[in-house]
C-alpha positions in Angstrom: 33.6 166.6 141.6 31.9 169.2 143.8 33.9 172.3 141.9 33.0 170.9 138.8 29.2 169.8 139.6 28.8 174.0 139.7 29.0 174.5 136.1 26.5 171.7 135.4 24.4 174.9 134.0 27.4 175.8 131.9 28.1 172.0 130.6 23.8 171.8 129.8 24.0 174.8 127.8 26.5 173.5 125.7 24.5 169.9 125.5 21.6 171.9 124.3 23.1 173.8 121.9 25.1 170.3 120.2 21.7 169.0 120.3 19.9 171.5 118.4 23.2 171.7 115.7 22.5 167.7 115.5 18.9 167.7 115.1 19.4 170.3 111.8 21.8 167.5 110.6 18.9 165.0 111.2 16.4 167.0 109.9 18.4 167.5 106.5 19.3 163.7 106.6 23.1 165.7 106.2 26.3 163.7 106.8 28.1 164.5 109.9 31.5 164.3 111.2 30.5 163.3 114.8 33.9 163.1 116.2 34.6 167.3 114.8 31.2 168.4 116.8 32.2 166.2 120.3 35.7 168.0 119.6 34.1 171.8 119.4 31.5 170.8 122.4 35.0 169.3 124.3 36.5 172.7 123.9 33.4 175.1 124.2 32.8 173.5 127.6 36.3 174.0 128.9 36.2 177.1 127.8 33.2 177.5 130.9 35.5 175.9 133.6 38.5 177.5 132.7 37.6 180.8 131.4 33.9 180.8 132.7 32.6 181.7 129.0 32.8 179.5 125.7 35.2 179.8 122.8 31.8 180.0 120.6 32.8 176.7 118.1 29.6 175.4 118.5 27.6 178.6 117.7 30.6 178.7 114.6 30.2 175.1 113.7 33.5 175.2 112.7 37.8 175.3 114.9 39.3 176.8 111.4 41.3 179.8 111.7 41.2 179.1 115.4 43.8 177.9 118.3 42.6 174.4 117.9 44.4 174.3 114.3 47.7 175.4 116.9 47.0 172.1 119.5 46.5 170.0 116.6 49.6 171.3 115.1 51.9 171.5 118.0 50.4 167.7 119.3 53.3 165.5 117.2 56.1 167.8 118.3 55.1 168.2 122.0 54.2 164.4 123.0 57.4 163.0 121.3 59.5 165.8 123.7 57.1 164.4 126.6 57.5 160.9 125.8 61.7 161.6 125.6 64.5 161.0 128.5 64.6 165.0 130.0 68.5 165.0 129.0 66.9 164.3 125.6 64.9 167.2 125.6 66.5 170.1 124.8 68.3 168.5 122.1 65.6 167.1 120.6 63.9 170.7 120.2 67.3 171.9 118.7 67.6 169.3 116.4 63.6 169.9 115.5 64.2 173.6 114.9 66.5 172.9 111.9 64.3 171.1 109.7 62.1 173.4 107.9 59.1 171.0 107.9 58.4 171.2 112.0 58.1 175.3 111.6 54.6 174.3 111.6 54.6 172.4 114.6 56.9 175.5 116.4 54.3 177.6 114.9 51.9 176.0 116.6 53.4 175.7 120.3 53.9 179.4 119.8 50.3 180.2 119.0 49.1 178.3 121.6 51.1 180.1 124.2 49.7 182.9 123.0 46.1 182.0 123.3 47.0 181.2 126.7 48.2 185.1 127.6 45.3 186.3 125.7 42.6 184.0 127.5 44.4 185.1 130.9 44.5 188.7 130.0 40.8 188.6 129.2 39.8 187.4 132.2 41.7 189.5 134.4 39.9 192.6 132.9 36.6 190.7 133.3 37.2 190.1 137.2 38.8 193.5 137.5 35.4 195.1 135.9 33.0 194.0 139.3 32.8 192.2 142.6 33.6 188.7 140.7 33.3 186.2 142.3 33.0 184.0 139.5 34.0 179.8 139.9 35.7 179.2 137.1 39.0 177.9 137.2 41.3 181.0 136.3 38.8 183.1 138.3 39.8 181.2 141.8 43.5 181.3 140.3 43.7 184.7 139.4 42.2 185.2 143.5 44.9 183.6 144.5 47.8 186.1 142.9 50.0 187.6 145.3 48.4 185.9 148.3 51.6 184.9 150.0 49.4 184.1 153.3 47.5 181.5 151.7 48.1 178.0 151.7 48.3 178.5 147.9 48.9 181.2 146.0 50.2 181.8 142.6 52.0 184.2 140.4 50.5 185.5 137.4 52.9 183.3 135.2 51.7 180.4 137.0 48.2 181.3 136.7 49.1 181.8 132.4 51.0 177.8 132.7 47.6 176.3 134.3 45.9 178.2 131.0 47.8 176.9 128.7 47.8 173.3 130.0 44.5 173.9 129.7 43.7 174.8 126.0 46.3 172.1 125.0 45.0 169.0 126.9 41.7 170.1 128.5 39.5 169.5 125.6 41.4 167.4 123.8 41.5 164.5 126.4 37.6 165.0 127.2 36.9 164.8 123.1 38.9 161.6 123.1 36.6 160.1 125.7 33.6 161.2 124.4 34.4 160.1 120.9 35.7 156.6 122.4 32.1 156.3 124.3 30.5 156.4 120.6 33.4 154.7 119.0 32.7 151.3 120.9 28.8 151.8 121.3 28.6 151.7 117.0 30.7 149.0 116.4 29.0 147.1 119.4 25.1 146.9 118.1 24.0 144.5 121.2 26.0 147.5 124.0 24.1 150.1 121.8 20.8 148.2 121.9 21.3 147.7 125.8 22.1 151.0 126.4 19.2 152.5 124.4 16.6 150.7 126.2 18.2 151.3 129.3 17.1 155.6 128.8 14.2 154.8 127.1 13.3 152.9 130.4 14.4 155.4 132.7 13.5 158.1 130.9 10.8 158.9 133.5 13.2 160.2 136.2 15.8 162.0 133.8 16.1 165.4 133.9 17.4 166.8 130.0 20.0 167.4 129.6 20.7 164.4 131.7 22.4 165.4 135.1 25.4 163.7 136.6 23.6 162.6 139.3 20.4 161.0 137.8 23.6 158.9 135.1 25.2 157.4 138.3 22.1 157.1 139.7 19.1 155.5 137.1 21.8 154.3 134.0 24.2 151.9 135.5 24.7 150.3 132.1 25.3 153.6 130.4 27.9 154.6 133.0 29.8 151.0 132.4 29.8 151.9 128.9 31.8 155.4 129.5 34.0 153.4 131.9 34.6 150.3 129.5 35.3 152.8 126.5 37.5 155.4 128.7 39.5 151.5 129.6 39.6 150.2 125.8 41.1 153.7 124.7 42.3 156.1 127.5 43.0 159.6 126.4 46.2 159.9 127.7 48.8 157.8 125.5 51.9 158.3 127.4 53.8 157.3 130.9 52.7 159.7 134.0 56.1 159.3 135.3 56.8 159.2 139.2 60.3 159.9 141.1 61.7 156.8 143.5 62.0 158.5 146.9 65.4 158.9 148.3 65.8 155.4 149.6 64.8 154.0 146.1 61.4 151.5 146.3 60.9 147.8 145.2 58.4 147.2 142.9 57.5 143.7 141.7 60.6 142.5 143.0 63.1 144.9 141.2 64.8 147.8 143.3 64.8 151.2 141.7 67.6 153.8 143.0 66.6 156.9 144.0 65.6 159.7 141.3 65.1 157.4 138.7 61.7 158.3 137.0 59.3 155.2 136.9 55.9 154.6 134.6 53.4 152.8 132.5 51.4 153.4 129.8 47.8 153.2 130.8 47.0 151.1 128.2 49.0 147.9 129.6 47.4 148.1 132.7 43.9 148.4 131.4 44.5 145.4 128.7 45.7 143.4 131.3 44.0 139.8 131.6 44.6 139.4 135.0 42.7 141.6 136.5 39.5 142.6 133.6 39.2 138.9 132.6 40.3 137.2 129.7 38.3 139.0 127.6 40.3 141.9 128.5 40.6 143.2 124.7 37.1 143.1 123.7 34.4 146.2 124.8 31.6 144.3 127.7 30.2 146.8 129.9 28.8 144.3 131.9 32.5 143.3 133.3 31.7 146.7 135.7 28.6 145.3 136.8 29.5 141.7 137.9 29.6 143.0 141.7 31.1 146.0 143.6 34.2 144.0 144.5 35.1 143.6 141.3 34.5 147.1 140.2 36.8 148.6 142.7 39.4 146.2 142.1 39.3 146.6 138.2 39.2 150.8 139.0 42.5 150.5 141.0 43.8 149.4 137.2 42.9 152.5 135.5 45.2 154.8 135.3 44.4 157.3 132.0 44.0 159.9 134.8 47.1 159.0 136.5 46.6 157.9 140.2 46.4 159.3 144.0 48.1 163.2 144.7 48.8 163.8 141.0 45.3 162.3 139.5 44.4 164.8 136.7 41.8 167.5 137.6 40.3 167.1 134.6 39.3 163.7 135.3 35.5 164.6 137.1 35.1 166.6 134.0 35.8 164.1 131.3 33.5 161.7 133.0 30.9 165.2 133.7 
């Protein structure tokens, strides 16, 4: 959370500048397509930590013509592949090439791999241009290139993979969140109502934007909200697969051999009665506030980040 916490600057600028394109919407008493706006502020403030500048779709107001048409595109073809056996795989993509309706979901992979080049590209010749010693993610990569010393270095086509995985899930996983958040607070008047005059009445000691610190700190109900909507609808929809060592592992009771690849949807585990209650299904924030023995036994269930060595490093910056 540290790395991240650096860009708060970044993140607030982008926070101000939603704002002031909400506020016009406001003023105008203008329909608004809420979960399009969280989507262009998802991907403008990746664009900081990645790239260390913004894509510029909330200055646009608009992701046509752009590579967010590509993810959207290249989404169906790519998370039926991931959710696939790997022997399935490659077939699968073969047998996907020869029907002429997926060309624009090919089209779309394509483009995005593109982006990725381009956005890499870019940011060499910005690095390359002064001292930079910028903190951005592909900056501290792109540091790394060649440095077969270190600990952990990278090529340059590595450095272009981390991009890419970047543009195609970055955004789009902390957009899910963020539209979950408003998704359960709406349709959940008395958590809305709670929440509300929770900032009213800490609005006193809140910075604005709202720092991380001062949420964790002054709006425990607000923060159980995030948590209870990142539970009822995790971003990630698939199995984070892992490996059973080479003596194979028990789990539950049943042995699994070595190699074979073992996972869960998120979702089971976070639905599960036995440890969030038996009102597992239904959004209450105030099941993360019963006592702190609780809470840590409920977070040891949530898995939409994946768990331990391979948690997702865009996790501090979905919940940022």
């Amino acid at each position: 959370m540290v790395s991240i916490l650096k860009h708060q600057d970044a993140i607030d600028d982008c926070t101000n500048l939603l704002k002031v394109r909400l506020d016009k919407f406001a003023k105008t008493n203008e329909e608004v397509d809420l979960g399009l706006w969280l989507e262009l502020f998802a991907h403008d403030v990746i664009g900081h930590i990645l790239f260390g500048q913004s894509f510029g779709f909330l200055e646009k107001g608009t992701h046509v013509d752009s590579f967010i048409e590509s993810v959207h595109n290249a989404a169906p073809l790519l998370a039926f592949i991931t959710a696939a056996p790997t022997y399935m795989r490659s077939i699968i993509m073969l047998a996907a090439m020869c029907v002429p309706s997926n060309l624009k979901q090919f089209k779309g992979v394509q483009a995005t791999v593109v982006e990725a080049k381009r956005q890499t590209q870019l940011r060499l010749q910005r690095s390359a241009e002064a001292d930079d010693e910028s903190q951005d993610i592909l900056s501290q990569l792109l540091r790394k290139v060649g440095q077969k010393d270190s600990e952990a270095w990278f090529t340059h086509k590595e450095v272009t993979l981390e991009s890419w995985a970047g543009i195609m899930a970055g955004a789009d996983s902390v957009a899910v969140n963020l539209r979950a958040v408003l998704y359960y607070l709406i349709r959940t008047p008395n958590a809305m109502s709670k929440a509300t005059q929770e900032l009213q009445a800490q609005h006193h000691l809140l910075s604005t934007p709202v720092s991380f610190a001062e949420s964790t700190k002054h709006l425990p109900y607000i923060s159980a909200c995030i948590k209870e909507a990142s539970r009822l609808f995790p971003s990630t929809g698939f199995n984070m697969s892992r490996i059973a060592p080479a003596q194979g592992i028990t789990l539950s009771g049943v042995y699994i051999p070595a190699g074979y690849h073992v996972g869960i949807n998120p979702q089971i585990v976070q639905y599960d009665k036995k440890l969030f209650g038996e009102d597992a299904l239904e959004f209450r924030p105030e099941r993360w506030l019963e006592s702190e023995a609780r809470r840590f036994e409920m977070e040891r269930g949530m898995l939409l980040f994946g768990v331990g060595k391979r948690t997702c490093i865009g996790k501090n910056v979905s919940f940022l």
